[in-house]
N, C-alpha and C positions, 0 to 999 in steps of 0.2 A: 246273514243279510243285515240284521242290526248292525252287527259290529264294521260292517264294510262302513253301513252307514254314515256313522260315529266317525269312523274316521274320516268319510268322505266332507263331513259338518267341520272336522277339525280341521283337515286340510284347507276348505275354504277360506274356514275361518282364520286362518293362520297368513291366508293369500291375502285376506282384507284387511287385515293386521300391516303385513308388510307394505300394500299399498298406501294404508294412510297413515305407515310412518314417511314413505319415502314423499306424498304428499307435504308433512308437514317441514321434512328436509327443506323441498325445493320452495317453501314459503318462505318470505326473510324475517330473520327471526329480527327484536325489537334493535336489539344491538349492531349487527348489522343495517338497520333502518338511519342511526346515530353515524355510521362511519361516514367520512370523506367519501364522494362521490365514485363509481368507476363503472367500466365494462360490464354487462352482464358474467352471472355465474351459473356453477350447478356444483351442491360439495361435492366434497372429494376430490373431482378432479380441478377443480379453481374455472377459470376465465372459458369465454367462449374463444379468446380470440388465438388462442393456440390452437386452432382445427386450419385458419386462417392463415397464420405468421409462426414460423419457426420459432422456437427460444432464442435463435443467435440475432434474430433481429427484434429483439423485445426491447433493448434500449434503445434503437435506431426510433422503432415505432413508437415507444414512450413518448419519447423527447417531443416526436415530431405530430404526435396527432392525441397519445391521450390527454397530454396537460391543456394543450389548446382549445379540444373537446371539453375535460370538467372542469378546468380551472388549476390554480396554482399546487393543491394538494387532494390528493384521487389514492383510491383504494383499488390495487392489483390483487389478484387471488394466486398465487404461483401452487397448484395442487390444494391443501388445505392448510396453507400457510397465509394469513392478511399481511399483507405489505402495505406499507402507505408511506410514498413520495412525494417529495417537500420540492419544490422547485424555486420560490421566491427568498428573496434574500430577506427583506424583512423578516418572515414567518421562520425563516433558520436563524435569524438570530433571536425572534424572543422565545424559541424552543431552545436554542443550544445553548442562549450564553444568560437571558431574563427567567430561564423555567430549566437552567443547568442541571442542575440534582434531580428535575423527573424525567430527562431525556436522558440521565448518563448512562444506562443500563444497554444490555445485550440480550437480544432475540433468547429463547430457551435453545441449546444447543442440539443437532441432530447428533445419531451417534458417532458419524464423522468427527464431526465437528470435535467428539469428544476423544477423540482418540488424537488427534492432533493438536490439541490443547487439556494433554494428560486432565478430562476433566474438571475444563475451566481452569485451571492453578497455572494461570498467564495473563498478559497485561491485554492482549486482541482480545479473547473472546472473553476475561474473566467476569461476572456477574461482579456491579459496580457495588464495595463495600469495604470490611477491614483488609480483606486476603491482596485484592484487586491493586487497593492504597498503596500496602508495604510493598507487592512489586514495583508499580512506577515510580513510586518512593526512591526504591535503592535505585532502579536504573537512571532517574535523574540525577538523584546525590553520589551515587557511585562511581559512575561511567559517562554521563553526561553531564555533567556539570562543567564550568570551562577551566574550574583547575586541574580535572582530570583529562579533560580533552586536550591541553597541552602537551599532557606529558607523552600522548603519541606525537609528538610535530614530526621526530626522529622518524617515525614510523612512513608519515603521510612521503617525507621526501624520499622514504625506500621507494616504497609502492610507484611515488611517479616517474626516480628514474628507471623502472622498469615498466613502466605503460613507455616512457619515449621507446625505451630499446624495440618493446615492439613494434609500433607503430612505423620504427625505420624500419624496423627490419622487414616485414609487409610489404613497404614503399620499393624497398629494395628487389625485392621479389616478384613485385607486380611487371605484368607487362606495359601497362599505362602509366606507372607509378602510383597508382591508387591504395587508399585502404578502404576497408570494411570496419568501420570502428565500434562497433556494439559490442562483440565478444570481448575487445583488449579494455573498452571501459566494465564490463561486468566485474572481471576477474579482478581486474583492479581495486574497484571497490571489496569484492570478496576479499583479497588479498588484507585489505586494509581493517576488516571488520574478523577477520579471523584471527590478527594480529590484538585486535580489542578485547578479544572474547578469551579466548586462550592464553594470552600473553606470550607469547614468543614465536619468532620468526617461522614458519614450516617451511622445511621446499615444497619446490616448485608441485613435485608428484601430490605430496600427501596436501597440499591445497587442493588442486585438482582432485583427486576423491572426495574431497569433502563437498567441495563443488556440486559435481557429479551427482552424488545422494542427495546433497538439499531439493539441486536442479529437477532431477528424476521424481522425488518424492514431490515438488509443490505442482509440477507438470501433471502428476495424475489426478489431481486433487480434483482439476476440472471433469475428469469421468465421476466424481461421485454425487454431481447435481441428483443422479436418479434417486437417490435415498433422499430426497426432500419428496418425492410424492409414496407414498402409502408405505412411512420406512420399514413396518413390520413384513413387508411383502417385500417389499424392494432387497430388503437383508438377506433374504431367502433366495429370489429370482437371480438376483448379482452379486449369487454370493463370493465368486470369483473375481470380481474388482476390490471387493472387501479382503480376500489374502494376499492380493498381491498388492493394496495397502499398506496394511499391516507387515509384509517382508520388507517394504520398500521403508517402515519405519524399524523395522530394526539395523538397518544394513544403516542409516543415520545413525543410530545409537553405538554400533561398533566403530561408527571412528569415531564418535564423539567421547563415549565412556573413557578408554583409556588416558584423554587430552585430560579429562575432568578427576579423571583419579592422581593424575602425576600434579596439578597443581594441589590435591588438596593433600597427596604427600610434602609438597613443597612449603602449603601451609603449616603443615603438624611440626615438622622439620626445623621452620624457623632457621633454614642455610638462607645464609649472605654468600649466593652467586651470583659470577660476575662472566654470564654464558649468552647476556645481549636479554633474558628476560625481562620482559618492564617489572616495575611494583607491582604492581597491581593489575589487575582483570578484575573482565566480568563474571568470569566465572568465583575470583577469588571475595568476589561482594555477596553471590549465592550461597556458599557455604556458610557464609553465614548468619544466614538469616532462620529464622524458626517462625511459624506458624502456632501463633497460640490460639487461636482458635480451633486447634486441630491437635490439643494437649503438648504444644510447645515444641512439635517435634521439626525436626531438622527436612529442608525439600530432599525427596527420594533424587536417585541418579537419572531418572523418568522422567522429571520435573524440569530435573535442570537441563538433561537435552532439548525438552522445549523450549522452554526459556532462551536457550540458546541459538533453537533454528528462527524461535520468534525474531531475534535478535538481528540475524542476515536476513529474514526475510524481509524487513520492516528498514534495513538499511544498501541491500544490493541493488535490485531490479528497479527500486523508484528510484535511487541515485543514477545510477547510468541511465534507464530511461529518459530521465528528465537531463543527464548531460548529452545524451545524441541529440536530442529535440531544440538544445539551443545551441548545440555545433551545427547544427544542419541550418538553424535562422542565421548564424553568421556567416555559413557559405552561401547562402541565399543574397543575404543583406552583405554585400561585402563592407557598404559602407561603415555598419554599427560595429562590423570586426575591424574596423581603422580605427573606429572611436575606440575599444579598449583599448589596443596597441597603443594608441596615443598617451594614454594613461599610463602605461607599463612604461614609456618613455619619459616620461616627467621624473617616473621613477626610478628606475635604473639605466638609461639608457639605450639607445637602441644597439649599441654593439657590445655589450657586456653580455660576460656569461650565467651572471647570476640568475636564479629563480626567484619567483615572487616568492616572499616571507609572507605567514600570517599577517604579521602587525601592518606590511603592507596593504591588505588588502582593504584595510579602514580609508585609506586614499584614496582610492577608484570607486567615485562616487557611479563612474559609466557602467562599469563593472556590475556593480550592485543592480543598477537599473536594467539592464541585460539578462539577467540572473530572474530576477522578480517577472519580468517580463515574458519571459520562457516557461515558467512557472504558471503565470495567468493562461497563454494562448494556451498549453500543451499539458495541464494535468496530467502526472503519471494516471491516474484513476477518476472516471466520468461520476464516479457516488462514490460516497465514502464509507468505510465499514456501518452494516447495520447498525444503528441506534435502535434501540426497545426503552419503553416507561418503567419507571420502577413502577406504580399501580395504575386502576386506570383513572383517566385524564382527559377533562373537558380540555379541549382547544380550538380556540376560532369557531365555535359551536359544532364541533365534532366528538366523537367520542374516540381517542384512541387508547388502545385495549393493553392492557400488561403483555399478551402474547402476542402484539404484532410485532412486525418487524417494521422499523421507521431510518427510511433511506433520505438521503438528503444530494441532488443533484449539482454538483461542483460546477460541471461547464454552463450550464444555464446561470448561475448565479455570476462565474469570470466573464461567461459573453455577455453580460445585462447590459442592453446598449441605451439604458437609464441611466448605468455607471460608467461607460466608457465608448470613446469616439473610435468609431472604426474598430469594434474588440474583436473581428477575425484578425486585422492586420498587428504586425509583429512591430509596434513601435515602443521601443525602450525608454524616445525622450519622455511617454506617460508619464512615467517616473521621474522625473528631473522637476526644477522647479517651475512652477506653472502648470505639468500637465496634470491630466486627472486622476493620476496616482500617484500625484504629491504627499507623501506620507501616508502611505497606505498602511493600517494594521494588518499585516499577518496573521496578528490571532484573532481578527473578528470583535474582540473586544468590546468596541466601541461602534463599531458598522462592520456590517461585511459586506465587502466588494470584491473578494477574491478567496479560496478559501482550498488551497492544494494541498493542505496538511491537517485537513479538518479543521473546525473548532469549539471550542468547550470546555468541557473537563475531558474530554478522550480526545482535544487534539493532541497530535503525532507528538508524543513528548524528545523524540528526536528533531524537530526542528531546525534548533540550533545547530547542531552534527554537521546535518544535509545542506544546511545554509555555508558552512563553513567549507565541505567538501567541492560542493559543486562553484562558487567563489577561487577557490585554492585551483582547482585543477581547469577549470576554463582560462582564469589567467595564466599559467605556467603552458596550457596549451595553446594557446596564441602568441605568448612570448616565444615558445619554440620553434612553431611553422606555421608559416602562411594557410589557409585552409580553403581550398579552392576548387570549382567545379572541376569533374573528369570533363576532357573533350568529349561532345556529342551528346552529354548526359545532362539531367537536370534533374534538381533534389526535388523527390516527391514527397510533399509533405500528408501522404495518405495513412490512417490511423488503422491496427486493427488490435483488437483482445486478444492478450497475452493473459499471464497474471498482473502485467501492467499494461496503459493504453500503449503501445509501441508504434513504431514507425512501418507504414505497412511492407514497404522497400526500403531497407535499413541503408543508412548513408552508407554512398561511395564519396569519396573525397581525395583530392589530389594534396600531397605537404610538400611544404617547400621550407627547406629550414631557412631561418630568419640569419640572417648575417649575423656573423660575430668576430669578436676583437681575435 
């Protein structure tokens, strides 16, 4: 009887224990008291308002009722993760560009997270430091620099006469004459970034598996939100989204390894071929780079696959993305697609066969403004990669914590109708002289008014690239064919979540080739 006792006292006691731990859980502790304003919670599982509203409508519902409710910056709880959303453009710029160095940092990574950025040893998710530096380092002075990006030009006008062939040949095929232009801009763009990476031309097949695998592998990525709530559980529960991860990254590494072993024979080799290889890659910048913080050793083959998929992910989907999005405003807007034309007309005329050259394309000032303008209305991405504090950090009399995660909303900051007239409507002249995005910074710099490429120290050090790509191939695609609604049809300009914001009904479109001598 004692001993039932005993234990009957323990057990109690064990019961009252638990209660007024879970009591002091649910009290907010002093830190939490400090955060940016938000929704109720309860740990562990984060927000109430998930019993409410799906996850897939959390940025719908963000946008439109929390920031309205607290104010310009509010604390989400996504499972037991603090997020905290920056919506004002003031407040993103004197976090990202006046208080740079304490917002350049990255959320702590889940184990996803880590497996597709070979732990951290990448330019997206790397932890902001030496390792972080030397990559964007090379990939700026390597491969993005503009005396390296010339020396694809060869490259850019393969890739285009082969987006035209397809695009006739579609036209030719169709019953209406229409295309469905999203795929033939993906691949293009792939085409062209595989050509940067690797250095030499593939066919058609072995692009396409490469394709394939990136596509497959960044597609699943969206089943592994469930590892952000309870990952030690989650790991366990789903553990079968977790292998077929993990296959889906090796099946990348076997095309990729082989591309990466023949150039670094190519390196060691020191042969002067002459087989249409360029000089230079990005892979041929990797090898040689070493990590001394990590006793000077050379990036594993592991590394530089990432590096690598980093490389198309960060240059495929947001370039065509964002080239559907402002083909679709100039079959919409026939008008502002007469105003390029016109421009391509000053400069080559209107029945020559030639293509817009780069050096051309400093002359189409419309051009430019069209470009920037498609960019503002249609963000490939509504937030930009997580931002996290290097420690933590009074701001605006808040506390934010070294392990939050700190989002920054792009379309709120491009629609700010404090910075611009009319910013749902698709007007280009903004851009020209007089309107209100008469020299607009792009990198935020100085004011941000627009901000589709991030900015800071982690904006998209591709910029220039994308600026250059999506410039090049809208002109050469308006100088080719007229671009025109299908009979009966009309472009819907409806958004939904991809890995980029996409077109919710991807353009159909009628081409009419443009006359020629």
């Amino acid at each position: 009887m004692d001993t039932f006792l005993i234990l009957l006292s323990l057990a109690g006691s064990a019961a009252l224990y638990l209660l007024l731990r879970l009591l002091l859980l649910l009290l907010p502790s002093r830190s939490d008291r400090e955060l940016p304003p938000g929704p109720p919670s309860i740990p562990i599982l984060g927000n109430l308002l998930w019993l409410r509203r799906p996850v897939s409508n959390f940025e719908h519902y963000l946008l439109k009722e929390l920031h309205s409710q607290y104010g310009p910056i509010i604390t989400v709880r996504i499972g037991s993760r603090r997020s905290i959303f920056i919506s004002d453009r003031s407040l993103a710029h004197k976090a990202l560009v006046q208080l740079g160095a304490a917002f350049a940092d990255r959320p702590p990574p889940l184990p996803a997270s880590r497996l597709l950025s070979s732990n951290q040893h990448n330019i997206t998710a790397g932890s902001y430091g030496p390792m972080w530096r030397l990559f964007r380092r090379n990939l700026a002075s390597e491969i993005l620099h503009p005396s390296k990006v010339r020396l694809f030009s060869p490259g850019r006008e393969w890739v285009l006469d082969a987006l035209f062939r397809d695009l006739k040949s579609q036209s030719l095929e169709s019953p209406d004459a229409a295309v469905t232009a999203i795929e033939s801009f993906q691949f293009a763009m792939f085409c062209l970034l595989v050509l940067m990476c690797f250095g030499e031309k593939l066919d058609e097949k072995k692009i396409r598996e490469i394709e394939t695998a990136q596509r497959e592998y960044l597609q699943y990525f969206s089943k592994l939100g469930v590892f952000a709530f309870l990952p030690s559980v989650s790991m366990y529960v789903f553990r079968s989204r977790w292998k077929t991860m993990v296959r889906l990254r090796q099946r990348q590494a076997d095309l990729f390894v082989p591309l990466i072993r023949i150039r670094k024979a190519h390196k060691e080799n020191k042969r002067e071929e002459k087989d249409e290889r360029f000089v230079h890659s990005y892979v041929d910048s990797l090898l040689d780079l070493t990590l001394e913080e990590e006793g000077g050793r050379a990036l594993t083959e592991d590394e530089i696959v990432t590096l690598c998929s980093e490389f198309f992910t960060g240059g495929t989907d947001t370039t065509a993305t964002a080239l559907q999005w402002i083909m679709a405003e100039l079959v919409k807007n026939q008008g502002a697609q007469e105003k390029v034309f016109e421009d391509i007309e000053t400069l080559v005329g209107k029945n020559k066969a030639e293509k817009i050259l780069e050096e051309d394309l400093q002359r189409m000032p419309y051009l430019k403004a069209v470009i920037k303008e498609g960019l503002r209305r249609h963000p490939p991405a509504h937030i930009v990669i997580p931002h996290s504090v290097t420690a933590d950090i009074e701001f605006e009399g808040y506390l934010i914590p070294r392990n939050a995660t700190v989002n920054f909303l792009v379309t709120e900051m491009n629609w700010d109708e404090r910075a611009w007239e009319e910013p749902k409507k698709f007007k280009p002249e903004r851009f020209m002289t007089g309107g209100d995005g008469e020299g607009v910074d792009m990198t935020g710099s100085r004011e941000i008014k627009m901000m589709p490429f991030g900015v800071g120290r982690r904006i998209c050090p591709g910029l220039g690239l994308a600026m250059l790509h999506l410039e090049y191939f809208v002109a050469n695609l308006v100088k080719e064919f007229k671009w025109e609604t299908v009979a009966g049809e009309e472009v819907d300009l409806s958004e939904k979540p991809e890995f980029t914001l996409v077109m919710k009904n991807p353009l159909r479109a009628q081409l009419t080739p443009r006359m020629k001598a």
